[in-house]
N, CA, C, O and CB atoms as a CASP TS submission, in Angstrom:
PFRMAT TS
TARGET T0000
AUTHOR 0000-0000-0000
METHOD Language model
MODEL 1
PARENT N/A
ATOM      1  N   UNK     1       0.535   3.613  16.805  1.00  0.00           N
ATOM      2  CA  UNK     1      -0.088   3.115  15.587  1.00  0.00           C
ATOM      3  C   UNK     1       1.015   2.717  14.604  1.00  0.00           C
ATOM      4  O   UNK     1       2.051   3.377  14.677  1.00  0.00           O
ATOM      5  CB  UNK     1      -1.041   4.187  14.962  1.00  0.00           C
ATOM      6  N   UNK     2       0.943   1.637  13.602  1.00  0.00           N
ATOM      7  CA  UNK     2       2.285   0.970  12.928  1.00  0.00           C
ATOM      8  C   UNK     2       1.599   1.727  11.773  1.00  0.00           C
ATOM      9  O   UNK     2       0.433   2.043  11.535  1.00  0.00           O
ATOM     10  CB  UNK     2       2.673  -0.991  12.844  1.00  0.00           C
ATOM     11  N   UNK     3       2.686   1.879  11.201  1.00  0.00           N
ATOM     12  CA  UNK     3       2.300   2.138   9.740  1.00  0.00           C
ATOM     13  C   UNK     3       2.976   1.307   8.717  1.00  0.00           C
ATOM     14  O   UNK     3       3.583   0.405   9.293  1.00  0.00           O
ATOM     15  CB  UNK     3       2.578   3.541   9.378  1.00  0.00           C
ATOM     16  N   UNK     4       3.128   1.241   7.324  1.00  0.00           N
ATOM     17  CA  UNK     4       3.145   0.355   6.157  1.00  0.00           C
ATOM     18  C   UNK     4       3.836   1.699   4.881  1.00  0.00           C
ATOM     19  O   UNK     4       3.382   2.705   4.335  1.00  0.00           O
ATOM     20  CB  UNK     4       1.208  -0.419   5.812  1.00  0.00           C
ATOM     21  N   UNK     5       5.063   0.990   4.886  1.00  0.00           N
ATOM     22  CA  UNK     5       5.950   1.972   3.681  1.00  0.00           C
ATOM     23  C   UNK     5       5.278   1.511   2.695  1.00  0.00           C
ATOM     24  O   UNK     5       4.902   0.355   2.892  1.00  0.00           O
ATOM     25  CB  UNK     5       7.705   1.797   3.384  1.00  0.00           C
ATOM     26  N   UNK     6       4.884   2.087   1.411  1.00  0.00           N
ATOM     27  CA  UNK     6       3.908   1.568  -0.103  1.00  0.00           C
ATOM     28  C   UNK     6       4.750   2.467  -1.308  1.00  0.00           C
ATOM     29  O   UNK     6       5.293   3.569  -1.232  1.00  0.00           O
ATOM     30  CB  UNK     6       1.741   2.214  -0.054  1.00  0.00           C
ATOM     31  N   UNK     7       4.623   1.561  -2.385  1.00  0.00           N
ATOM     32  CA  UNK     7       5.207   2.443  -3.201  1.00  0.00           C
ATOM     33  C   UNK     7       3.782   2.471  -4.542  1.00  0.00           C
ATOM     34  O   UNK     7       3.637   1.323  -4.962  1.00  0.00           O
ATOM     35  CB  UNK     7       6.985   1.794  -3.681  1.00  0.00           C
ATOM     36  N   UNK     8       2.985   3.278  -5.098  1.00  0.00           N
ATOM     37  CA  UNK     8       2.444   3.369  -6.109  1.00  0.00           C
ATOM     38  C   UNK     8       2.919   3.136  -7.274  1.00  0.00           C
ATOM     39  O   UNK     8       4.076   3.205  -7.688  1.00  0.00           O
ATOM     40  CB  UNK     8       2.080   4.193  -6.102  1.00  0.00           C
ATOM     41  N   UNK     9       1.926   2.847  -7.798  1.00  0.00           N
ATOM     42  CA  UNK     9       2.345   3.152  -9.646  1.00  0.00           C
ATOM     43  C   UNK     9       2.982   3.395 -10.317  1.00  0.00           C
ATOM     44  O   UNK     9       3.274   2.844 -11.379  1.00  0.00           O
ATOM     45  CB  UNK     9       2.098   3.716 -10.278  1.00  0.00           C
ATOM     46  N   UNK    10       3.488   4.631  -9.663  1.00  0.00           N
ATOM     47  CA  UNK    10       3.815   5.904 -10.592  1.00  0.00           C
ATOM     48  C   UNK    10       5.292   6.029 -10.031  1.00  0.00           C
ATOM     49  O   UNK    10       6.261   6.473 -10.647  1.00  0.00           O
ATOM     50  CB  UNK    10       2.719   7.466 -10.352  1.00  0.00           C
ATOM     51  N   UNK    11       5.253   5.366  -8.253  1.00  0.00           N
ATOM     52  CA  UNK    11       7.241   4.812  -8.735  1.00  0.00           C
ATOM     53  C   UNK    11       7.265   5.617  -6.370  1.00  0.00           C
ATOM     54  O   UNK    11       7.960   5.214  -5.438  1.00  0.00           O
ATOM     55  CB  UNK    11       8.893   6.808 -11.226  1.00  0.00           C
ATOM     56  N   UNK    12       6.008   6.923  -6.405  1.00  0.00           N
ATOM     57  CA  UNK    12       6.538   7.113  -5.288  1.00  0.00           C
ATOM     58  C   UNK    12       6.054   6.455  -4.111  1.00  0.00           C
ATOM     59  O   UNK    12       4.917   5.987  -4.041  1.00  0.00           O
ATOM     60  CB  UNK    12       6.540   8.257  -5.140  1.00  0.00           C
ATOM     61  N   UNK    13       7.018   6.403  -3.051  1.00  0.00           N
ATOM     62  CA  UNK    13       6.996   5.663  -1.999  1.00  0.00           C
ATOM     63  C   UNK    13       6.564   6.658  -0.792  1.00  0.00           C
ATOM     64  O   UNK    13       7.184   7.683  -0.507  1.00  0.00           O
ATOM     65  CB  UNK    13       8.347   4.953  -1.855  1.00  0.00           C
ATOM     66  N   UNK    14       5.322   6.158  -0.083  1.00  0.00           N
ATOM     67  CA  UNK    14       4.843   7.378   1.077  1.00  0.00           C
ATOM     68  C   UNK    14       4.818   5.897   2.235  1.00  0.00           C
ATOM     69  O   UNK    14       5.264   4.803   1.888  1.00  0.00           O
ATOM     70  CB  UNK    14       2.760   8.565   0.679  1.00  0.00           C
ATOM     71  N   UNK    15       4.311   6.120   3.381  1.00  0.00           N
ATOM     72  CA  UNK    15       3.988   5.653   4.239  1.00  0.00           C
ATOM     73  C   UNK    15       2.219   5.944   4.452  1.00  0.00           C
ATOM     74  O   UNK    15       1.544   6.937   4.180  1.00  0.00           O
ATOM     75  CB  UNK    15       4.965   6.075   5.146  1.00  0.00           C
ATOM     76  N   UNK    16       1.802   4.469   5.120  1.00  0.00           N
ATOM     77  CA  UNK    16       0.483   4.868   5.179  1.00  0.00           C
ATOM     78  C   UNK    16       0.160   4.072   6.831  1.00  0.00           C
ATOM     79  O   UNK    16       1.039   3.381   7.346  1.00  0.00           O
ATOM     80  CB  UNK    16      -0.502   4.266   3.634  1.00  0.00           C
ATOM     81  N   UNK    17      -1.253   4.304   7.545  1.00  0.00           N
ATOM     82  CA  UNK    17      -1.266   3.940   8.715  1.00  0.00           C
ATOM     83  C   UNK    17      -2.369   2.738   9.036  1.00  0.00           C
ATOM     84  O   UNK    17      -2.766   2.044   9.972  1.00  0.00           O
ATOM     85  CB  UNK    17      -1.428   5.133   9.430  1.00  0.00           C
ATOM     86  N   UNK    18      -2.659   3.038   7.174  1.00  0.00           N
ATOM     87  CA  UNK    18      -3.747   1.818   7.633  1.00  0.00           C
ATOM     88  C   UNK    18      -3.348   1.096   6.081  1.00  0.00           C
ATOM     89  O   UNK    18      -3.198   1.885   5.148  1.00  0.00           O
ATOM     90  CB  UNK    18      -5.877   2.393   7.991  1.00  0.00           C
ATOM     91  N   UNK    19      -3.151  -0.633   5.767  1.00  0.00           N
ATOM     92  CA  UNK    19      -3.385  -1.207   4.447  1.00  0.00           C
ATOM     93  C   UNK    19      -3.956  -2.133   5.024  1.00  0.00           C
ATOM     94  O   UNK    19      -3.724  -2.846   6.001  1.00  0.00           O
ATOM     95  CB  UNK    19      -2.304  -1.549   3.450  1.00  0.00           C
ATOM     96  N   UNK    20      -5.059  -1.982   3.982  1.00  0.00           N
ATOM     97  CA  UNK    20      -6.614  -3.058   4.486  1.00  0.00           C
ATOM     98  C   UNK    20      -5.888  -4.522   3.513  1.00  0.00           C
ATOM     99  O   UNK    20      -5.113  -4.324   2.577  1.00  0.00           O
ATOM    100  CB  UNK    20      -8.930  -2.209   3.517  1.00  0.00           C
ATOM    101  N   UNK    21      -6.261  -5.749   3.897  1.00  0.00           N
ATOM    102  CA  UNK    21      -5.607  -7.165   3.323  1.00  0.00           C
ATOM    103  C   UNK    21      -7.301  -7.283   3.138  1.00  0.00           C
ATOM    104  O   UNK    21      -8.209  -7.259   3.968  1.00  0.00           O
ATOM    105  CB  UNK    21      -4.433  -8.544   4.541  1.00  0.00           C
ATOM    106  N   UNK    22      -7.294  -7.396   1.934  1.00  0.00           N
ATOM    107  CA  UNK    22      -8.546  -8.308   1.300  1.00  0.00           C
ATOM    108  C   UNK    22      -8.779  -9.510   1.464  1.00  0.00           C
ATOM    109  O   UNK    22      -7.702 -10.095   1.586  1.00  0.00           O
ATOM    110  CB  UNK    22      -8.601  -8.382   0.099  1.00  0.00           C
ATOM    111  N   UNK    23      -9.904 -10.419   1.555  1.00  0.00           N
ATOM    112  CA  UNK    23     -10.053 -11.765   0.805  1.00  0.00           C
ATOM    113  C   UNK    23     -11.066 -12.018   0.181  1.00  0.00           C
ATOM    114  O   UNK    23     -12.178 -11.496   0.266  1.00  0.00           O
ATOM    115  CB  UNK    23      -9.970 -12.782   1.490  1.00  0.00           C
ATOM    116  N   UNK    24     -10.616 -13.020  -0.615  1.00  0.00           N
ATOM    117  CA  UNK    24     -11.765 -13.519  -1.255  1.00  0.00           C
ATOM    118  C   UNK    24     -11.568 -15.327  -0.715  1.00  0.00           C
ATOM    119  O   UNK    24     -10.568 -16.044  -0.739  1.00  0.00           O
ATOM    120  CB  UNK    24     -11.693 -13.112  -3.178  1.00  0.00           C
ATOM    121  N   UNK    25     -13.286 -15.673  -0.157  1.00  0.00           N
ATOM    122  CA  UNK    25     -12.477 -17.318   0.732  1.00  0.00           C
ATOM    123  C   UNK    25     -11.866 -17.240   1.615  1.00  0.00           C
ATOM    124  O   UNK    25     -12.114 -16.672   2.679  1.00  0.00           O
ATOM    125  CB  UNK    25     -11.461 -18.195   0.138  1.00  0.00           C
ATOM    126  N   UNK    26     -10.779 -17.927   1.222  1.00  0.00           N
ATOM    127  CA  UNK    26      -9.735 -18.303   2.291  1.00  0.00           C
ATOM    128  C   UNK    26      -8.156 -17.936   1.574  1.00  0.00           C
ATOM    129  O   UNK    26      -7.003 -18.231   1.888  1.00  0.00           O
ATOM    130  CB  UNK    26      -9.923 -20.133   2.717  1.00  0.00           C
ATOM    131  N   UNK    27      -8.772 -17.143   0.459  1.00  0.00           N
ATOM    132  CA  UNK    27      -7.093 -17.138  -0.584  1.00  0.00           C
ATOM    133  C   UNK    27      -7.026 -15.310  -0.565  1.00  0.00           C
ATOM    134  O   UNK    27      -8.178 -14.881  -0.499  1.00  0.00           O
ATOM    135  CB  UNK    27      -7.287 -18.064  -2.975  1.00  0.00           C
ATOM    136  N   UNK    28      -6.531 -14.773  -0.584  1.00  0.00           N
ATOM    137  CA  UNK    28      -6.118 -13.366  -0.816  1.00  0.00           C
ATOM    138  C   UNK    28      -5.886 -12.884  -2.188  1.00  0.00           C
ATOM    139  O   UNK    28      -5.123 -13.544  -2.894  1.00  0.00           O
ATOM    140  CB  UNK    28      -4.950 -13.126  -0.131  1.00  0.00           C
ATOM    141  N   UNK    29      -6.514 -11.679  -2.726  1.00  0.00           N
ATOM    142  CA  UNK    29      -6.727 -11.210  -3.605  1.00  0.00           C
ATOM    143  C   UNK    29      -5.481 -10.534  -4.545  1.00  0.00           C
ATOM    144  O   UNK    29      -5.419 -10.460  -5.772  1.00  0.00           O
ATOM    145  CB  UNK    29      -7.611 -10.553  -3.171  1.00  0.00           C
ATOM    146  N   UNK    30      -4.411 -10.018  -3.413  1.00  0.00           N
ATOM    147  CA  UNK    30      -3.308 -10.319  -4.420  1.00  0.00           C
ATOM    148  C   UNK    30      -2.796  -8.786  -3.345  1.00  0.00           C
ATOM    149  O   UNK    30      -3.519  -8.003  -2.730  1.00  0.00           O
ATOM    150  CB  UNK    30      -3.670 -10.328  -6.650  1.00  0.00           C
ATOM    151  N   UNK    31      -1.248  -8.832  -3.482  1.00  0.00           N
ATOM    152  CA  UNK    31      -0.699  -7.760  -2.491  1.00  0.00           C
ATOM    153  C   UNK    31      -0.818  -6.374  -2.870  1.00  0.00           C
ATOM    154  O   UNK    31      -0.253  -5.697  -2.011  1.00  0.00           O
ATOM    155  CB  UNK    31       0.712  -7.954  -2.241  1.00  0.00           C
ATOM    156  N   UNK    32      -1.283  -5.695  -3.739  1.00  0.00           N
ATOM    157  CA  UNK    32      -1.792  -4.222  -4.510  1.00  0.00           C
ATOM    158  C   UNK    32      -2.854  -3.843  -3.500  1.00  0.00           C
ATOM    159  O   UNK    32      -3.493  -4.742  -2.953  1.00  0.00           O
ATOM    160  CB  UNK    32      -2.544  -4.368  -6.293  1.00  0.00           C
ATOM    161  N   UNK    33      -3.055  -2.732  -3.254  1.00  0.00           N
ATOM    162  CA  UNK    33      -4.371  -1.998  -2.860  1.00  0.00           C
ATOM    163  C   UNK    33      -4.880  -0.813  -3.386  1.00  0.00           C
ATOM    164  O   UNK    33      -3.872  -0.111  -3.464  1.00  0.00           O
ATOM    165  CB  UNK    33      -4.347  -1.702  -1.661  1.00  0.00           C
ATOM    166  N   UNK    34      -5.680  -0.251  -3.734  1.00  0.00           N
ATOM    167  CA  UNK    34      -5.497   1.603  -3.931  1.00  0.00           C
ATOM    168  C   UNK    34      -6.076   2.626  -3.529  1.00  0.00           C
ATOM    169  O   UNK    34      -7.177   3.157  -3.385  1.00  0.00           O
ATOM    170  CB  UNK    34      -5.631   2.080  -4.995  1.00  0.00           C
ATOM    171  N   UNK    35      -5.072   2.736  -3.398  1.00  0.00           N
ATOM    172  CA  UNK    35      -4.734   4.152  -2.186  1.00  0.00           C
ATOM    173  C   UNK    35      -4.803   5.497  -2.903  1.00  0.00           C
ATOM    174  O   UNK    35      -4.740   5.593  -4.129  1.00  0.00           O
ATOM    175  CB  UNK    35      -2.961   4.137  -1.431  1.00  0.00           C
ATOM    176  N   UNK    36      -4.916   6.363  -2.203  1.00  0.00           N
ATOM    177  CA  UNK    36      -4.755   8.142  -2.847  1.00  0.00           C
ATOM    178  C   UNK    36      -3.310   8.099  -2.540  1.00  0.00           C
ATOM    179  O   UNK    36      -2.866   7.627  -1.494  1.00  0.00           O
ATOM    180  CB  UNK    36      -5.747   9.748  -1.877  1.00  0.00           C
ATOM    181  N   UNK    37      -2.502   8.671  -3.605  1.00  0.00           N
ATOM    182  CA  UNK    37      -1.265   8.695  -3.514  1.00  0.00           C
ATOM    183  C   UNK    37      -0.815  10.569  -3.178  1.00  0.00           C
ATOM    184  O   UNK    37      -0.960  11.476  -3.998  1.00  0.00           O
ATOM    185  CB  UNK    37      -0.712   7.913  -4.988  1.00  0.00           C
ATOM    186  N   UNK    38      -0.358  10.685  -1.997  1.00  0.00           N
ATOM    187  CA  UNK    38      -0.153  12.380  -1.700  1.00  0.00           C
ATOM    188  C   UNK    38       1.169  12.710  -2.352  1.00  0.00           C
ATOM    189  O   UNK    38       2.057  13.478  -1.983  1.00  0.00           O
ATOM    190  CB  UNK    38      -0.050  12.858   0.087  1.00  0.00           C
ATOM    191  N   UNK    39       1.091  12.065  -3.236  1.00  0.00           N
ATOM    192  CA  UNK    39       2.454  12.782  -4.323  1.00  0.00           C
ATOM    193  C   UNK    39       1.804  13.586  -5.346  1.00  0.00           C
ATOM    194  O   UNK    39       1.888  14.795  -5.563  1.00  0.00           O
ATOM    195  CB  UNK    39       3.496  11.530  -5.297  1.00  0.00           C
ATOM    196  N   UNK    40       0.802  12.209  -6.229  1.00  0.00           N
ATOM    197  CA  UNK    40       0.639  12.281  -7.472  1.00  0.00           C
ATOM    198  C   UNK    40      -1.170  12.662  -6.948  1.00  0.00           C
ATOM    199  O   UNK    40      -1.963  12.737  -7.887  1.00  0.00           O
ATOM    200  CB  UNK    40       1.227  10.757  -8.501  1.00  0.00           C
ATOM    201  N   UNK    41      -1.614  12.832  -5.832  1.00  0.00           N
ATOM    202  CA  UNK    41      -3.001  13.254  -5.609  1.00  0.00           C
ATOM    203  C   UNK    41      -4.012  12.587  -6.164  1.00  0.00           C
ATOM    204  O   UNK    41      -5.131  12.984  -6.489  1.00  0.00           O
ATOM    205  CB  UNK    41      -3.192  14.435  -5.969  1.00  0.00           C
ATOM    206  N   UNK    42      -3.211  10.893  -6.292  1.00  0.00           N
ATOM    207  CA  UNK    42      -4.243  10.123  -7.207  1.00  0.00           C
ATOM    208  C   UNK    42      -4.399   8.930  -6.536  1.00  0.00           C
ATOM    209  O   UNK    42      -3.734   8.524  -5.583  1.00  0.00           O
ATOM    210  CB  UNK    42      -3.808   9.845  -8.737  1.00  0.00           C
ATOM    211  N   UNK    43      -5.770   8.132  -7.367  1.00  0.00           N
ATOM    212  CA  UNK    43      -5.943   6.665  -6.406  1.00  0.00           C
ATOM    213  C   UNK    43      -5.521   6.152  -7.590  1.00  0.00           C
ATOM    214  O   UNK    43      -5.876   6.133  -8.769  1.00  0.00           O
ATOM    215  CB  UNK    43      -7.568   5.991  -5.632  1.00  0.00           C
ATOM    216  N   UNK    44      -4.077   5.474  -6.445  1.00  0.00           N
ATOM    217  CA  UNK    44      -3.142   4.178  -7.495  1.00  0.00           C
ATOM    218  C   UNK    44      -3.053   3.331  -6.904  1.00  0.00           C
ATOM    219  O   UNK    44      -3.229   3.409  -5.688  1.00  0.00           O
ATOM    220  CB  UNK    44      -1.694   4.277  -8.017  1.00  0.00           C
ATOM    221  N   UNK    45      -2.762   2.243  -7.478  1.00  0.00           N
ATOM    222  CA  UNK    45      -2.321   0.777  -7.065  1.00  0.00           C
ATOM    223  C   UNK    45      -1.390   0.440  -6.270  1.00  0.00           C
ATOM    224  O   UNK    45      -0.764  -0.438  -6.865  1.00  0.00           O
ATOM    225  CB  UNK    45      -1.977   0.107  -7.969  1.00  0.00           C
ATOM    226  N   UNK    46      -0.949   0.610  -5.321  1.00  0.00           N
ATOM    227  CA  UNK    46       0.173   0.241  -4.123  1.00  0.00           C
ATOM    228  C   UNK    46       0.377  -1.007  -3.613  1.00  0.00           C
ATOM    229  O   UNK    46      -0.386  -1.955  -3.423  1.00  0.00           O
ATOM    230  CB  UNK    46      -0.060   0.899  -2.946  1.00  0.00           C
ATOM    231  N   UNK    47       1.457  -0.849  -3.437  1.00  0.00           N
ATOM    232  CA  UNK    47       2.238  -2.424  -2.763  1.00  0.00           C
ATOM    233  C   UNK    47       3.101  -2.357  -1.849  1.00  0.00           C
ATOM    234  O   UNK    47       4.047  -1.591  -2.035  1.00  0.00           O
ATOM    235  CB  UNK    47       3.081  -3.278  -3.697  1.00  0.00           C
ATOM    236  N   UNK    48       3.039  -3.071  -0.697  1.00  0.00           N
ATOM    237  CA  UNK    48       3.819  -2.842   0.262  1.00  0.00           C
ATOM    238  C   UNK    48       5.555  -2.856  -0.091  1.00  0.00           C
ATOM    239  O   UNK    48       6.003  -3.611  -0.953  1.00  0.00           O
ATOM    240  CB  UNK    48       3.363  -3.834   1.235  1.00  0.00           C
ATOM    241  N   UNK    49       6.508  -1.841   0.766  1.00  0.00           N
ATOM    242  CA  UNK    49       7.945  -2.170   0.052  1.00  0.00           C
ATOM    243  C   UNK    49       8.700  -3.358   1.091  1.00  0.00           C
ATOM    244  O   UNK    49       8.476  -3.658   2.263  1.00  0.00           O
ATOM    245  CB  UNK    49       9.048  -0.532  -0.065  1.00  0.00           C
ATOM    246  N   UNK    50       9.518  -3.783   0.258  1.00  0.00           N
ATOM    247  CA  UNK    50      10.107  -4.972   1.016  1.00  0.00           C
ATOM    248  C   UNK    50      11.037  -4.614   1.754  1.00  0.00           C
ATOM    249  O   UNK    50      11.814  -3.997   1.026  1.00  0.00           O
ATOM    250  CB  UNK    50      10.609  -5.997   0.281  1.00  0.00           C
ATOM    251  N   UNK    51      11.523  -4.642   3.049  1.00  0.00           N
ATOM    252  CA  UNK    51      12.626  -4.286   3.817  1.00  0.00           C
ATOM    253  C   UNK    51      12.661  -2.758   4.227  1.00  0.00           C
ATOM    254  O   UNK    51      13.576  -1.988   4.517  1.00  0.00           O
ATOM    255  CB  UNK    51      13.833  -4.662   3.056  1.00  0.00           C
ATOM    256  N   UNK    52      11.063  -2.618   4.117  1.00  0.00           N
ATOM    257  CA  UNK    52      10.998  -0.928   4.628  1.00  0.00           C
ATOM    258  C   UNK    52      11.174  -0.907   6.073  1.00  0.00           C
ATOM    259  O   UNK    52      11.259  -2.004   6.625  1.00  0.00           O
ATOM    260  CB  UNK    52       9.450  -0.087   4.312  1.00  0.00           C
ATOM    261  N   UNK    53      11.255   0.303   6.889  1.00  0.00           N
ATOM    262  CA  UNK    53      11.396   0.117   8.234  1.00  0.00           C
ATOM    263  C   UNK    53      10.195   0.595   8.464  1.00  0.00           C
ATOM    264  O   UNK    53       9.807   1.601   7.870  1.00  0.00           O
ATOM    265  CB  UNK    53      12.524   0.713   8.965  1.00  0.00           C
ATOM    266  N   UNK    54       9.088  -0.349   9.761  1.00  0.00           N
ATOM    267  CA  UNK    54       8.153   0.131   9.762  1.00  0.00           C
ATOM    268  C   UNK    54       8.049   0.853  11.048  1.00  0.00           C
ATOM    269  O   UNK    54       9.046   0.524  11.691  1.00  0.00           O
ATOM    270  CB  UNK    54       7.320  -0.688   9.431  1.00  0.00           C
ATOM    271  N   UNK    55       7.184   1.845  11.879  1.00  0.00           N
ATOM    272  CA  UNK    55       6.403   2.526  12.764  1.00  0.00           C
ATOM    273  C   UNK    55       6.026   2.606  13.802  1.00  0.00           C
ATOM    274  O   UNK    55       5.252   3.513  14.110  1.00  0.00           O
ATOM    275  CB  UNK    55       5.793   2.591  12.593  1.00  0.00           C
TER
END
């Protein structure tokens, strides 16, 4: 299973095994998702990190 390095809101970076890609149409809703963050035990806004190694 691949997983997806994310960094929240609030600054920390976890790994996750699933990031769902939205659309709306044919255009995408924008690269954020939110997730429960197992740092901060909260649903925040995440974004994939750039040049993470993935899974």
């Amino acid at each position: 299973m691949e997983s997806t390095v994310v960094r929240c809101a609030e600054g920390h970076e976890f790994s996750t095994s699933t990031f769902p890609m939205q659309q709306l149409g044919s255009e995408r809703i924008g690269p954020g998702r939110l997730l429960r963050c197992p740092r901060c035990a909260r649903l925040r806004q995440a974004v994939p990190v750039k040049g993470a190694v993935r899974h």
